[in-house]
TORSE-137202 format. One record per residue: residue in three letters; z, x, y of N, C-alpha, C in turn. Coordinates in steps of 0.1 Angstrom, whole numbers, plus 5000, padded with zeros to 4 digits. Each point is the difference from the previous one (the first is absolute). Layout:
<node><residu>ala</residu><n_up>Z</n_up><n_east>X</n_east><n_north>Y</n_north><ca_up>Z</ca_up><ca_east>X</ca_east><ca_north>Y</ca_north><c_up>Z</c_up><c_east>X</c_east><c_north>Y</c_north></node>
...
//
This chain:
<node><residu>unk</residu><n_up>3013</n_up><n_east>8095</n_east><n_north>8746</n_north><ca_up>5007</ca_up><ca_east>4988</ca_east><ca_north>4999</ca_north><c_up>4999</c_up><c_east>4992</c_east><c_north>5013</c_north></node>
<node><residu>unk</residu><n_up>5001</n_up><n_east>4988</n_east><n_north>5003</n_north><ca_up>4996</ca_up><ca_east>4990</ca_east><ca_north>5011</ca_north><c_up>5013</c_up><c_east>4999</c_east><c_north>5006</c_north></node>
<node><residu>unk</residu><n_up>5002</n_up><n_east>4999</n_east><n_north>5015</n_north><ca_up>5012</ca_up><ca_east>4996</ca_east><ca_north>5008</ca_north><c_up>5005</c_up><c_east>4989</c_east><c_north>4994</c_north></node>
<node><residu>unk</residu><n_up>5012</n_up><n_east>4997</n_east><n_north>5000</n_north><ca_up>5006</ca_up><ca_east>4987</ca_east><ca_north>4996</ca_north><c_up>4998</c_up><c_east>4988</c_east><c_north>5002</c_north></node>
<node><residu>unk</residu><n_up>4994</n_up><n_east>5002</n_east><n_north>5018</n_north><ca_up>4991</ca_up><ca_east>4987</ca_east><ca_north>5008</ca_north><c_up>4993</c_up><c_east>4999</c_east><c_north>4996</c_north></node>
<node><residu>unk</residu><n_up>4986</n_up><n_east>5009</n_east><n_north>4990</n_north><ca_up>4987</ca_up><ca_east>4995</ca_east><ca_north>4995</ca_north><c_up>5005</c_up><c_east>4992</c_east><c_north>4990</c_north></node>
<node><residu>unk</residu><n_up>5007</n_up><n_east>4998</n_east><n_north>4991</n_north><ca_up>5004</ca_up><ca_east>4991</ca_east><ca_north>4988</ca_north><c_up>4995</c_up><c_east>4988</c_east><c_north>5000</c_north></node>
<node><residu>unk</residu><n_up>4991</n_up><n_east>4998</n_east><n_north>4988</n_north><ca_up>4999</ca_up><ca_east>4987</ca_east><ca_north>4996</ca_north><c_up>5013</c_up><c_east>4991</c_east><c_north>5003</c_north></node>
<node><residu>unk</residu><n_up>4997</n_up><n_east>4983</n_east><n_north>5007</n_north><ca_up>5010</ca_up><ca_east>4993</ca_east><ca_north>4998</ca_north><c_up>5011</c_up><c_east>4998</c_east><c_north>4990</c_north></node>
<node><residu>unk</residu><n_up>4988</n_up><n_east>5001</n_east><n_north>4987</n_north><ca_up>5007</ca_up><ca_east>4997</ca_east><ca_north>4990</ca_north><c_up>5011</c_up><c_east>5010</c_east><c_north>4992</c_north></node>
<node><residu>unk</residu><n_up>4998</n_up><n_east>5014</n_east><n_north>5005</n_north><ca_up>5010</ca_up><ca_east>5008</ca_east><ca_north>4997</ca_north><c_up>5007</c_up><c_east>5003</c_east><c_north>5011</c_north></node>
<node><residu>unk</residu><n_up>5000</n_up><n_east>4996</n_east><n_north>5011</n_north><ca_up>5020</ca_up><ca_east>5005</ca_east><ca_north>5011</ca_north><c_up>5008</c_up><c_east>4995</c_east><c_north>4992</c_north></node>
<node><residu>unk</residu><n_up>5010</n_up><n_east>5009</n_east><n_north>5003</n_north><ca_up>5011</ca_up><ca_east>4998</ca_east><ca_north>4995</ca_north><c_up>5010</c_up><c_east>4990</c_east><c_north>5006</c_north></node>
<node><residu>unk</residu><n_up>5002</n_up><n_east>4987</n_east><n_north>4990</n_north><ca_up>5011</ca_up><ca_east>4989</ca_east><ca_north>5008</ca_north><c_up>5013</c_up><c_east>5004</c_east><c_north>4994</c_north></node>
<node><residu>unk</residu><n_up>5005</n_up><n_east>4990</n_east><n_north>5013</n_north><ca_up>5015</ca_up><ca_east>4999</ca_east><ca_north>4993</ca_north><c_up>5004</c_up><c_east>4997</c_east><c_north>4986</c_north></node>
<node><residu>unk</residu><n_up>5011</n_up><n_east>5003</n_east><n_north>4994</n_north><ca_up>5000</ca_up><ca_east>4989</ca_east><ca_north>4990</ca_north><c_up>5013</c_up><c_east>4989</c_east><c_north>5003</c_north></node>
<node><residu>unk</residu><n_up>4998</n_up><n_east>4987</n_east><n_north>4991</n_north><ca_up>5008</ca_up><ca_east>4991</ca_east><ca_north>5005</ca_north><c_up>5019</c_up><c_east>5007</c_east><c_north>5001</c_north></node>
<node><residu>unk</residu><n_up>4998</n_up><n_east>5004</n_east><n_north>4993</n_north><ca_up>5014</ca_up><ca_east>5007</ca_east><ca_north>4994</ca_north><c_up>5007</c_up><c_east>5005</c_east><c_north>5013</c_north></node>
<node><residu>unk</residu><n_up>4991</n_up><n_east>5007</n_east><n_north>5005</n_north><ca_up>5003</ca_up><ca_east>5010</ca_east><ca_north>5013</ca_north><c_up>4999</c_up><c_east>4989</c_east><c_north>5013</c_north></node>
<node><residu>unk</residu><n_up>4990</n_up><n_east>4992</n_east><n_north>5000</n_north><ca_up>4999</ca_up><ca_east>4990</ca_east><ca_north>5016</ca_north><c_up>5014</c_up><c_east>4991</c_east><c_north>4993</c_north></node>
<node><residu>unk</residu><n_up>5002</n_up><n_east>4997</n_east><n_north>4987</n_north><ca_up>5014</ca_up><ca_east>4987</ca_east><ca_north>4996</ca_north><c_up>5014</c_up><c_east>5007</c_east><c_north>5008</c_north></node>
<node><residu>unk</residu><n_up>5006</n_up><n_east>5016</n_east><n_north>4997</n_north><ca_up>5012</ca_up><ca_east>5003</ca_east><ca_north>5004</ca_north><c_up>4996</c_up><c_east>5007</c_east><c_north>5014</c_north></node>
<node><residu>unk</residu><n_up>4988</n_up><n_east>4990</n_east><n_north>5006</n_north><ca_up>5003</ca_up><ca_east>5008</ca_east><ca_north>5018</ca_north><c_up>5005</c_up><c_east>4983</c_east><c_north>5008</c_north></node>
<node><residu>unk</residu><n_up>5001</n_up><n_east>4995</n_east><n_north>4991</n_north><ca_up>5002</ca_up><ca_east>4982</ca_east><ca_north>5002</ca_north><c_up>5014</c_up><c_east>4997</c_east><c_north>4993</c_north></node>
<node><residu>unk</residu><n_up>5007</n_up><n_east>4999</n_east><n_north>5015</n_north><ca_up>5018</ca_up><ca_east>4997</ca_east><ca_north>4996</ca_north><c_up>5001</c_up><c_east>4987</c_east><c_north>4990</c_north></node>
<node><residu>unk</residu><n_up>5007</n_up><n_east>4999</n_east><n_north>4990</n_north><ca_up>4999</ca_up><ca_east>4990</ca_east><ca_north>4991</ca_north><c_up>5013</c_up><c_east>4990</c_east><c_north>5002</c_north></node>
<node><residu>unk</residu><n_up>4996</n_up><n_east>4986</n_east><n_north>5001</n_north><ca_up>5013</ca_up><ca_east>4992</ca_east><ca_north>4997</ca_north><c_up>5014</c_up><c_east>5004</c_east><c_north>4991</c_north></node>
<node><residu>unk</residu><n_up>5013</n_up><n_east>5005</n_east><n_north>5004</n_north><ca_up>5007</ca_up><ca_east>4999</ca_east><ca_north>4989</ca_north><c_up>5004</c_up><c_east>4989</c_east><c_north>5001</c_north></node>
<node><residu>unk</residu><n_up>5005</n_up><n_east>4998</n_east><n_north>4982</n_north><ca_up>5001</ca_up><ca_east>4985</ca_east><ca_north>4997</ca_north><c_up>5015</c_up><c_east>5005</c_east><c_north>5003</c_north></node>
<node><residu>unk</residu><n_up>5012</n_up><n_east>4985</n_east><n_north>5002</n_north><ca_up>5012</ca_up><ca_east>5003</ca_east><ca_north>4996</ca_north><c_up>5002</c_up><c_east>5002</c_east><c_north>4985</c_north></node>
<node><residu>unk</residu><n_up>5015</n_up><n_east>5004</n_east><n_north>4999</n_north><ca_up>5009</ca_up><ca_east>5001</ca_east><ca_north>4989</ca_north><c_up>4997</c_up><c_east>4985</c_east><c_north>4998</c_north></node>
<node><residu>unk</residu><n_up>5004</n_up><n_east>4997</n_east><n_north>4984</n_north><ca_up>5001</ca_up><ca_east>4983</ca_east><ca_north>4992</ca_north><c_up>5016</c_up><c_east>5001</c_east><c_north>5003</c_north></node>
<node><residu>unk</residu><n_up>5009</n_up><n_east>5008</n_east><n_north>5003</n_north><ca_up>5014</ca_up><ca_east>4994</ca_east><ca_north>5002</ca_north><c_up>4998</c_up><c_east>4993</c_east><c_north>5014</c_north></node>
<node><residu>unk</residu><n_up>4993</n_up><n_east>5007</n_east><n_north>5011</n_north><ca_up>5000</ca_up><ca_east>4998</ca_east><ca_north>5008</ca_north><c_up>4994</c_up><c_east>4983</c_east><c_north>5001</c_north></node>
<node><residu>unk</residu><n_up>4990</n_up><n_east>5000</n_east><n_north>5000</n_north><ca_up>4992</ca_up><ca_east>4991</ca_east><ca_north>4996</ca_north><c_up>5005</c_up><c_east>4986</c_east><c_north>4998</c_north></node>
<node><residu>unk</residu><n_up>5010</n_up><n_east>5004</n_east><n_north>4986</n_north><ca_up>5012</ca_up><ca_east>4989</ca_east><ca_north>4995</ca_north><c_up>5008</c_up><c_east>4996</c_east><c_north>5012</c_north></node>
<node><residu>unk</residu><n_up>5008</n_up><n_east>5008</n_east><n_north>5006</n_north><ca_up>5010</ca_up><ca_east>4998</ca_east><ca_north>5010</ca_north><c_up>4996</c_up><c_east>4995</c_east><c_north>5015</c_north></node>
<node><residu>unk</residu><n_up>4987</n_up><n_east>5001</n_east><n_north>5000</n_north><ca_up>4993</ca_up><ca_east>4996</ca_east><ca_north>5013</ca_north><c_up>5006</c_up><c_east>4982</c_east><c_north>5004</c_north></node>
<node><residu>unk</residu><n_up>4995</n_up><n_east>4992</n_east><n_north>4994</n_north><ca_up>5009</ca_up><ca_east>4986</ca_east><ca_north>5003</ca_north><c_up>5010</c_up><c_east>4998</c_east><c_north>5000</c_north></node>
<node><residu>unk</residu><n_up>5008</n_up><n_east>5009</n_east><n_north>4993</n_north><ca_up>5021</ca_up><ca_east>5000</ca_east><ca_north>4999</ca_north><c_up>5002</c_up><c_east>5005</c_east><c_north>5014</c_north></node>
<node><residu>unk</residu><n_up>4993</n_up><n_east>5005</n_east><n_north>5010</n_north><ca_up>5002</ca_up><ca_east>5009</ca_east><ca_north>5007</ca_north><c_up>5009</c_up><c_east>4994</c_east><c_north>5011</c_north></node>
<node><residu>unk</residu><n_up>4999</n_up><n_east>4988</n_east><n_north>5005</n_north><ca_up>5008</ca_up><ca_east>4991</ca_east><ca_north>5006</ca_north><c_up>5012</c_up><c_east>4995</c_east><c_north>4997</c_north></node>
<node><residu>unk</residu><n_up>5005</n_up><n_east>5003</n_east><n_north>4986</n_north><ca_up>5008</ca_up><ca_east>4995</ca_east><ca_north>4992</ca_north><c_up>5011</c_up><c_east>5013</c_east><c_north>5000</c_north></node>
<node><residu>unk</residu><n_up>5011</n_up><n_east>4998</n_east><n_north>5005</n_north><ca_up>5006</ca_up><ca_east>5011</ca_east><ca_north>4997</ca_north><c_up>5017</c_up><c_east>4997</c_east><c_north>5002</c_north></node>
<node><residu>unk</residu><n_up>5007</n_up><n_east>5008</n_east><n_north>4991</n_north><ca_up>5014</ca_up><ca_east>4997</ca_east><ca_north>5001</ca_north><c_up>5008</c_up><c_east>5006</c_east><c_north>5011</c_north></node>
<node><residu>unk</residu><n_up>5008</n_up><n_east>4989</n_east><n_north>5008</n_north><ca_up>5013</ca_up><ca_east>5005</ca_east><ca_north>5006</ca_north><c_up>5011</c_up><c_east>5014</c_east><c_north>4995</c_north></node>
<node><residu>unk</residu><n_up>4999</n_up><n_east>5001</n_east><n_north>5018</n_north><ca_up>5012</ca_up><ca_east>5011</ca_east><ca_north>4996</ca_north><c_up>5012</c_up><c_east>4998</c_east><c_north>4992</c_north></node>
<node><residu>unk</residu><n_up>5001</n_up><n_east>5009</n_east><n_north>4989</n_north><ca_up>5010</ca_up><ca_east>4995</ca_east><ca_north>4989</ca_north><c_up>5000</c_up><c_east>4990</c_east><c_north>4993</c_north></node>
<node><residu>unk</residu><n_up>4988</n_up><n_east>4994</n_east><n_north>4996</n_north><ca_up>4987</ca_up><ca_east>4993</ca_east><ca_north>4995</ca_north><c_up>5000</c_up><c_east>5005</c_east><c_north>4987</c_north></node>
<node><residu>unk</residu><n_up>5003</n_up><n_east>4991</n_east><n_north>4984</n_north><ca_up>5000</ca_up><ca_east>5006</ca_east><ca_north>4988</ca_north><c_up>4988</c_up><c_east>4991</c_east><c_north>4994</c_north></node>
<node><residu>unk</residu><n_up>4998</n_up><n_east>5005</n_east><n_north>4991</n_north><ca_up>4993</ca_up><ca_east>4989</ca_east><ca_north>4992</ca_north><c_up>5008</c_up><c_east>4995</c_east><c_north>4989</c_north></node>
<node><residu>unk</residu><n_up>5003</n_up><n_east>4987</n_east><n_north>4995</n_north><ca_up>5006</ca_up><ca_east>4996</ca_east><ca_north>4994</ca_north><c_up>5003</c_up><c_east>5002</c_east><c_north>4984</c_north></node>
<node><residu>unk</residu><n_up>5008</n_up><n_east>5000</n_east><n_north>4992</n_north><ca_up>4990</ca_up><ca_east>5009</ca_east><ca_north>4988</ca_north><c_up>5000</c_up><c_east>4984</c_east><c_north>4992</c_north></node>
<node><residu>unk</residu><n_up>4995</n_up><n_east>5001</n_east><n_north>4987</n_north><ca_up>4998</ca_up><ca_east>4985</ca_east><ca_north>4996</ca_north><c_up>5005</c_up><c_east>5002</c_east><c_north>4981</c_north></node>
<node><residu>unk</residu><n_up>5011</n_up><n_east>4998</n_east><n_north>5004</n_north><ca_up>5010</ca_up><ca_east>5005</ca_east><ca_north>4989</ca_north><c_up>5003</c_up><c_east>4985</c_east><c_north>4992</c_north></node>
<node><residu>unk</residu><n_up>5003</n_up><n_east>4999</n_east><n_north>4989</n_north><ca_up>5001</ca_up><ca_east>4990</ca_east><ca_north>4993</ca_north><c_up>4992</c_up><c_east>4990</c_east><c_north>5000</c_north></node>
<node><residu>unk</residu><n_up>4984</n_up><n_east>5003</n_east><n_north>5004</n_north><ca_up>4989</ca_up><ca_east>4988</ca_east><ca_north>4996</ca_north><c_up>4994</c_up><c_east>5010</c_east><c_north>4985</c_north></node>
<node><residu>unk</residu><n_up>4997</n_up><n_east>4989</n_east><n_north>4989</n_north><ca_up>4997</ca_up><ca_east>5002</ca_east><ca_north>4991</ca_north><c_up>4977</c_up><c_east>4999</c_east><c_north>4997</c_north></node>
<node><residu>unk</residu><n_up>5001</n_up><n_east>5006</n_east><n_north>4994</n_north><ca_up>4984</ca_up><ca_east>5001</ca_east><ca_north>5001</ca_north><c_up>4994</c_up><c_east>4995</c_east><c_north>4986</c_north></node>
<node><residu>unk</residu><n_up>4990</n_up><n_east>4988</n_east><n_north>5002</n_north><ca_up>4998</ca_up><ca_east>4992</ca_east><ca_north>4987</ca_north><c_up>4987</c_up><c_east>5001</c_east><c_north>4995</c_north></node>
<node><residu>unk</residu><n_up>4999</n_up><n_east>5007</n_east><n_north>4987</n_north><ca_up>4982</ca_up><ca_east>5004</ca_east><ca_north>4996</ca_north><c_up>4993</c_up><c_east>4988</c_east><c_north>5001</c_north></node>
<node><residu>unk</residu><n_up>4989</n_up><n_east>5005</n_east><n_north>5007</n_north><ca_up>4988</ca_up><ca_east>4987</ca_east><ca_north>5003</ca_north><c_up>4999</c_up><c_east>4994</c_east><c_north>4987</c_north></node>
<node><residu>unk</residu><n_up>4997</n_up><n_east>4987</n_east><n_north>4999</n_north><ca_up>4992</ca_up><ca_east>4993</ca_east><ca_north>4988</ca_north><c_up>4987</c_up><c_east>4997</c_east><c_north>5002</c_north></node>
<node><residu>unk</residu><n_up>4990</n_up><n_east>5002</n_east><n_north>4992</n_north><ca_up>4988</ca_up><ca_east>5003</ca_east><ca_north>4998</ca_north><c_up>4995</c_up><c_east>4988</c_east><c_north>4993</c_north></node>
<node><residu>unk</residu><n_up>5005</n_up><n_east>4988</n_east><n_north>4998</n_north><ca_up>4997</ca_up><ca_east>4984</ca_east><ca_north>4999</ca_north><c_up>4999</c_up><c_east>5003</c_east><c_north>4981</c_north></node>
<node><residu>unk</residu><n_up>5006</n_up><n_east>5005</n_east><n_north>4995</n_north><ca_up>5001</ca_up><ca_east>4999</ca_east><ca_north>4983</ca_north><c_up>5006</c_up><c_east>4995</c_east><c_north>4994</c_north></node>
//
């Protein structure tokens, strides 16, 4: 059998992508909550700060022009 250095080019052995892909730190993406809340981010309630609730507005089915 031939040292591993005599080898044809075309048979050494490469990497495969698989193996060179998880030696390469990958972007994590955010969370989509996160993501959402990013522009609210400036927006925020005072101490002892409620949100108001919205009690007695009535809700009217869209009309679809019929």
């Amino acid at each position: 059998m031939k040292d591993k250095s005599q080898r044809p080019a075309k048979l050494k052995k490469r990497k495969s992508k698989r193996r060179i892909a998880s030696n390469v730190k990958a972007h994590q993406r955010k969370g989509l909550g996160t993501r959402i809340a990013e522009p609210f981010g400036d927006i925020a309630l005072g101490p002892g700060e409620e949100i108001p609730e919205l009690r007695g507005f009535t809700m009217e089915p869209p009309d679809f022009g019929e």
